[in-house]
C-alpha positions in Angstrom: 74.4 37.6 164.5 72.2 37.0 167.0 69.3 39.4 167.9 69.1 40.5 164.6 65.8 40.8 162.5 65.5 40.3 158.7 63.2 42.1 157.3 60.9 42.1 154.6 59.4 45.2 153.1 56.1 45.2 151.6 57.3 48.2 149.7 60.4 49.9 148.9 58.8 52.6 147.6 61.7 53.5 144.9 59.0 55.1 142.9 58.9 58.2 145.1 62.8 59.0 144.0 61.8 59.7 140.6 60.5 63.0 139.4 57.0 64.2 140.3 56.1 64.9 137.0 58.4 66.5 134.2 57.9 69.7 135.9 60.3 68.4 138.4 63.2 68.0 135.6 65.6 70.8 135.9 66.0 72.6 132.8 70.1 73.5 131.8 69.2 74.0 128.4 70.7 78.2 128.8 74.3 76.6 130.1 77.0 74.8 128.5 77.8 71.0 129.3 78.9 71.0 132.6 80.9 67.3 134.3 80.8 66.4 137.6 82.4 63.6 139.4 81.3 61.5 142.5 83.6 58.8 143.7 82.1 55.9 145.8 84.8 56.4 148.5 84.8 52.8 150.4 86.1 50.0 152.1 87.7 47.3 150.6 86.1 43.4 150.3 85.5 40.6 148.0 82.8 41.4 144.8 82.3 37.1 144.8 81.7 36.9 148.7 78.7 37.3 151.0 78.4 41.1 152.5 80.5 41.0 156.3 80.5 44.0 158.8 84.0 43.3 159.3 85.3 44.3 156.4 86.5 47.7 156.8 89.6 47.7 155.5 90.7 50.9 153.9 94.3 51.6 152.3 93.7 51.8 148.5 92.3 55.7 150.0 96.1 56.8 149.0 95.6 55.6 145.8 93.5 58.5 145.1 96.1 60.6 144.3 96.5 59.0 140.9 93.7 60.2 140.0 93.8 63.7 141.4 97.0 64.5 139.6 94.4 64.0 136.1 91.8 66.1 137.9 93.8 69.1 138.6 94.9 69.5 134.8 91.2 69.6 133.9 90.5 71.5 137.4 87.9 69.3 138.1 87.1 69.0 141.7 85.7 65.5 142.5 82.9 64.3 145.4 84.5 61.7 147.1 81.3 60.1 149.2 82.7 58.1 152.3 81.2 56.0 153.8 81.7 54.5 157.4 85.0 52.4 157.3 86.8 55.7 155.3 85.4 58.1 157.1 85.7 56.7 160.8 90.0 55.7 160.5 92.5 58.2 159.8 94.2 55.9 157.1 90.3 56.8 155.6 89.8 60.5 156.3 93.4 61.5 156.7 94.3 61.3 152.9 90.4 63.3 152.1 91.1 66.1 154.4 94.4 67.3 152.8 93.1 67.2 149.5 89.1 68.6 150.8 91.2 71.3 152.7 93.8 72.1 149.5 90.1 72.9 148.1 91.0 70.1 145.8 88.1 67.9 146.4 84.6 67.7 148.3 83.2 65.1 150.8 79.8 63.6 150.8 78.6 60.5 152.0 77.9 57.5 151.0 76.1 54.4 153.0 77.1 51.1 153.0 74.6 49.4 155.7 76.7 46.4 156.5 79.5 48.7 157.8 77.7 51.0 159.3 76.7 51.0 162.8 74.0 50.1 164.3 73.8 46.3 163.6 70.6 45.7 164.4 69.7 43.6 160.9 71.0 40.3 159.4 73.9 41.4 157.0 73.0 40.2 153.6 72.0 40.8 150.4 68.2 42.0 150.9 69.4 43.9 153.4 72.9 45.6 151.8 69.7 48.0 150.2 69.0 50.5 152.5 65.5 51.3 151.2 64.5 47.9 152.7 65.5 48.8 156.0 62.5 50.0 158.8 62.9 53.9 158.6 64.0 54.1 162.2 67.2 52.0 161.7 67.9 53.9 158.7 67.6 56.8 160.2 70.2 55.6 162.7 72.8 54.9 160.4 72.6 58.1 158.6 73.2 60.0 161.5 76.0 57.7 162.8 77.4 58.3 159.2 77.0 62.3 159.2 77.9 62.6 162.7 81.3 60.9 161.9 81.8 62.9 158.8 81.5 66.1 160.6 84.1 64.9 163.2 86.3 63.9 161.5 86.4 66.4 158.2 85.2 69.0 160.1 82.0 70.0 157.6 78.3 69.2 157.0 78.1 66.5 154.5 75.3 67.6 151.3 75.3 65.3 148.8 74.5 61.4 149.6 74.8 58.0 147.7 73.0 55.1 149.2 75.1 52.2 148.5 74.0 49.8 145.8 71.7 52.5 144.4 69.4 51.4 147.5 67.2 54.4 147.9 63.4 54.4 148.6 60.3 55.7 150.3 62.4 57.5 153.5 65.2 58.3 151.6 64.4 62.4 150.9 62.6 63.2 154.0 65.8 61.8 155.9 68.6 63.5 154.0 66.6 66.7 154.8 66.5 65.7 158.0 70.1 65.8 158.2 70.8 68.8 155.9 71.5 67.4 152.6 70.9 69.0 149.5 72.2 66.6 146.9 71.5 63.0 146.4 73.0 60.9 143.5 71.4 57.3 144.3 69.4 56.5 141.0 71.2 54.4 138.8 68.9 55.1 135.7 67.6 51.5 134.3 66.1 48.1 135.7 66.4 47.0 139.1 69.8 45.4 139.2 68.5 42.1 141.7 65.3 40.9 142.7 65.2 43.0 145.7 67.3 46.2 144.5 65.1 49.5 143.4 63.8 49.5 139.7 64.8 52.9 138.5 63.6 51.8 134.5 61.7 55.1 134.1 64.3 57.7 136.1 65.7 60.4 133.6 70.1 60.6 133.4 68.9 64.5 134.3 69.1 66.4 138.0 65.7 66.4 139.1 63.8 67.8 141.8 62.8 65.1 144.6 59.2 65.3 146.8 56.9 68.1 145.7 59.0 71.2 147.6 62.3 71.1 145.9 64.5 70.5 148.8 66.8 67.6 147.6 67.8 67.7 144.2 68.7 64.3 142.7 71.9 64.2 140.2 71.9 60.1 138.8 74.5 58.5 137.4 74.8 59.4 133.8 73.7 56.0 132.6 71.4 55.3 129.6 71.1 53.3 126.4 73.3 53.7 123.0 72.4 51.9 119.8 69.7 51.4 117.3 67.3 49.9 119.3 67.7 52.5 122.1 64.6 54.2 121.4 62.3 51.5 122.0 62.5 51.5 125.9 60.7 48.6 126.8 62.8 46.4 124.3 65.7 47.7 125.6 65.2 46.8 129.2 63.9 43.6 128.7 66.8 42.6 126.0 69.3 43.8 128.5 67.8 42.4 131.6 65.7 39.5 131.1 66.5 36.0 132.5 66.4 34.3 128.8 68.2 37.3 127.1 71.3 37.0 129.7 71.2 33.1 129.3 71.6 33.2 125.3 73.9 36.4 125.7 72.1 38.6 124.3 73.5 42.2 125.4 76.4 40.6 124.2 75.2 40.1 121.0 73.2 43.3 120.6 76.5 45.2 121.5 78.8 43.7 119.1 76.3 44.6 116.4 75.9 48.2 117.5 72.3 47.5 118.0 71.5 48.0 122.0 74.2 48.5 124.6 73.6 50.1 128.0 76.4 52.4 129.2 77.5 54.5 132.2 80.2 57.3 132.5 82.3 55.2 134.1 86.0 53.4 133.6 84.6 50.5 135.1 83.3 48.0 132.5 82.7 50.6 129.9 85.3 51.7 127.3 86.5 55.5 126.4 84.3 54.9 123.1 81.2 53.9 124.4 81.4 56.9 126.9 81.9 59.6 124.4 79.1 57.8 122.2 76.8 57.8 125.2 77.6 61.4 126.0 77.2 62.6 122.5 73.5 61.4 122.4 72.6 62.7 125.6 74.4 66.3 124.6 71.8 65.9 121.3 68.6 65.7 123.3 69.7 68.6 125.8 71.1 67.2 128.6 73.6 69.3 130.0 74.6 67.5 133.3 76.6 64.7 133.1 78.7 62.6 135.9 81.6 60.2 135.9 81.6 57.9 138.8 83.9 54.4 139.6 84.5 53.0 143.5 87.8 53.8 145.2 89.6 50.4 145.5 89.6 50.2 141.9 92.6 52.9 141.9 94.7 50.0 143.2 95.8 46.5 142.1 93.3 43.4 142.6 91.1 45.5 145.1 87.8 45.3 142.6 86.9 43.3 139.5 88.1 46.4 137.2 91.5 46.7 138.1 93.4 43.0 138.1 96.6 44.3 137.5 98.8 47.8 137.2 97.7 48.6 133.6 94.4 47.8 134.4 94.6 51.3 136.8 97.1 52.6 134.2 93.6 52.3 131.6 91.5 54.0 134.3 93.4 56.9 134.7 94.2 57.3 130.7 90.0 56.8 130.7 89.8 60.0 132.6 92.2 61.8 130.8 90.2 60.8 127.7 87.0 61.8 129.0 87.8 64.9 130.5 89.6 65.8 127.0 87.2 65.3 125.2 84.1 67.1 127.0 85.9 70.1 128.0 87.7 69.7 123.9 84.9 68.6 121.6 81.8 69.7 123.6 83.2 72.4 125.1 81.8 71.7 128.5 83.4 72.9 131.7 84.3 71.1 135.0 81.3 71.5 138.3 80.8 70.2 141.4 77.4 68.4 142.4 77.2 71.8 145.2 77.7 74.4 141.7 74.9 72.2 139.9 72.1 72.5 143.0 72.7 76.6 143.1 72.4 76.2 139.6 68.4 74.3 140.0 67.9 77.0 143.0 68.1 79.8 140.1 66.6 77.9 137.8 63.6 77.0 140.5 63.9 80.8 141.1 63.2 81.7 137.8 60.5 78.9 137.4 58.5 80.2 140.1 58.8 84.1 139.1 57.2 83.4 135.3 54.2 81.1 137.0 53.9 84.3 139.2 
C-alpha cells in the first residue's frame, strides 16, 4: 500500500481504560443479576491469514436470526456492534434494521481498522489495534464509522468495541467526542500479543472511565475459575507465559480443575465452565455480567468455532443454556448495555448526594 506509514507507539496507554481508583467501580450490589449481550457484528475473513482491507464480505448477517429466535424466549435484547463492512452494505444493515426497528435488538459499533476507511496505515497486525494508531487517524475512522451507522440505521450509535480489545490513551476522550456512553473494549486479563493492550489488573465489573464519569466501561465477563485463581500473578503467568504454553500448561491446569481462564462466551468455552465462572463472580458481588461471540460464527466454516452445522447447533443450545440458567438458578433478569449506564447514572447520582 503505498504511502502508508507504520507506526510505532511509544505508548499505548491501555492503563488509562482501567478504573481510576476503586471509587470508579460501579456498585450493583442493591439489584439482582442482570445479562447483557454484545455481539461483534463483522465481516467475514480467514482467522490463519494476514489482516486485508478487502475483506468485507458480509452474508453470515442473516444468520443472526438463529440466534434471535433463543433471545426473544428469554426477552433478551442483544447489542449487535457493526463495524464498517456491516454497517456500510445493505446485505449488512438491512437484516439489523428490521430487528433494531422490531425493538428486538440494539446497534453499536464496533471498529475493525483494517476495513475501515481511511487507509492511511500499513494493514497489519501492530496496526489491526487501534490504540496504536496516531489520535488523528483514529479519530477519522470513528467518525467515518458513526457517520455511516447513523445513515444507514438512522440512530446515534452509544456503546463502542474497539476490535481486538485495541483500546488506549485516546480512546474515552474520542467516544465522547462522538456521543458515546458505553464502551465494552477491556477483555479482562494479559495482553493477548506483544503489541495488544495488557488489561491484567481490569475488574469483569462496569466501571467508570476518566475522572468525570462520562463513558462507562462494561468488559467482557472474563476471569479466572479454579483453585489457583486467587493467586493472580500465578494465574497470569501459568496461563500466558512462553514456557507455560510450550509444555501445555493451561491445558494441564484445566484438566485438573486447578487454573482455567473463562469468558461468557460459546466460543471456545463450554456451558459448564460458563455457569462455574458466573457462579464465582455472582459470590463476590458482581451483578453485571455479558455474553459475547463474533457474528460469522452463526454460520458454517465462517470462524474457527463453528466448522460444521452442529457446531452452530452447540452455540445456539449454549445460549439457551446460559440464559436458562441465569434467569432459573440465579434469578437474574435480561438488560441492555443502555439499561446498565442509567443504572451507574443513579448510582453516580446517589454517590455524589451522600459525599454531599
Amino acid at each position: 500500500m503505498g504511502g502508508c506509514l507504520s507506526f510505532t507507539p511509544r505508548s499505548p496507554g491501555w492503563a488509562e481504560m482501567l478504573p481510576a481508583s476503586s471509587a470508579n467501580i460501579v456498585d450493583f450490589s442493591g439489584s439482582s443479576p442482570k445479562i447483557i449481550c454484545v455481539i461483534d457484528a463483522e465481516e467475514e475473513f480467514d482467522w490463519g491469514a494476514p489482516f486485508a482491507s478487502a475483506n468485507t464480505a458480509v452474508t453470515t448477517i442473516k444468520a443472526q436470526a438463529l440466534a434471535q429466535a433463543v433471545f426473544r424466549r428469554f426477552n433478551l435484547v442483544p447489542t449487535y456492534a457493526v463495524d464498517y463492512p456491516v454497517a456500510s452494505q445493505p446485505g449488512g444493515f438491512g437484516p439489523l434494521r428490521e430487528f433494531a426497528d422490531a425493538g428486538h435488538c440494539e446497534i453499536g459499533a464496533q471498529l475493525h481498522t483494517w476495513v475501515t476507511p481511511p487507509h492511511e496505515e500499513i494493514v497489519g497486525e501492530q496496526n489491526s489495534f487501534a490504540s496504536n494508531l496516531p489520535l488523528e487517524l483514529q479519530r477519522k475512522k470513528l467518525e467515518t464509522l458513526t457517520n455511516i451507522i447513523r445513515q444507514n440505521f438512522g440512530i446515534e450509535p452509544k456503546l463502542f468495541r474497539s476490535g481486538r480489545y485495541g483500546a488506549g490513551r485516546y480512546t474515552e476522550g474520542l467516544l465522547h467526542e462522538f456521543g458515546y456512553h458505553v464502551d465494552c473494549s477491556v477483555l479482562p486479563g494479559p495482553a493477548i500479543t506483544s503489541t495488544s493492550p495488557d488489561y491484567s489488573n481490569a475488574p469483569s465489573r462496569p466501571y467508570w472511565l476518566g475522572t468525570d464519569r462520562r463513558v462507562l466501561e462494561i468488559p467482557v465477563t472474563a476471569g479466572v475459575i479454579g483453585l489457583l485463581r486467587k493467586n493472580l500473578s500465578v494465574a497470569n503467568y501459568s496461563l500466558t507465559s512462553v514456557t507455560s504454553r510450550r509444555i501445555k500448561l493451561p491445558a494441564i491446569f484445566s484438566r485438573a480443575g486447578l487454573l482455567n481462564r473463562v469468558r461468557i462466551s460459546p466460543e471456545g468455552y463450554t456451558l459448564q465452565e460458563a455457569k462455574a465462572l458466573t457462579r464465582s463472580l455472582s459470590r463476590s458481588g458482581q451483578r453485571v455480567f455479558s455474553i459475547s461471540y463474533h457474528s460469522p460464527s452463526l454460520e458454517p466454516g465462517k470462524t474457527p468455532y463453528t466448522r460444521n452445522r452442529e457446531d452452530v447447533a452447540r452455540i445456539l443450545r449454549w445460549l439457551e443454556g446460559y440464559l436458562e440458567f441465569f434467569t432459573g438458578e440465579l434469578g437474574g433478569t435480561p438488560s441492555t448495555p443502555s439499561e446498565i449506564y442509567a443504572l451507574a447514572q443513579q448510582e453516580a447520582g446517589v454517590r455524589r448526594k451522600e459525599i454531599a
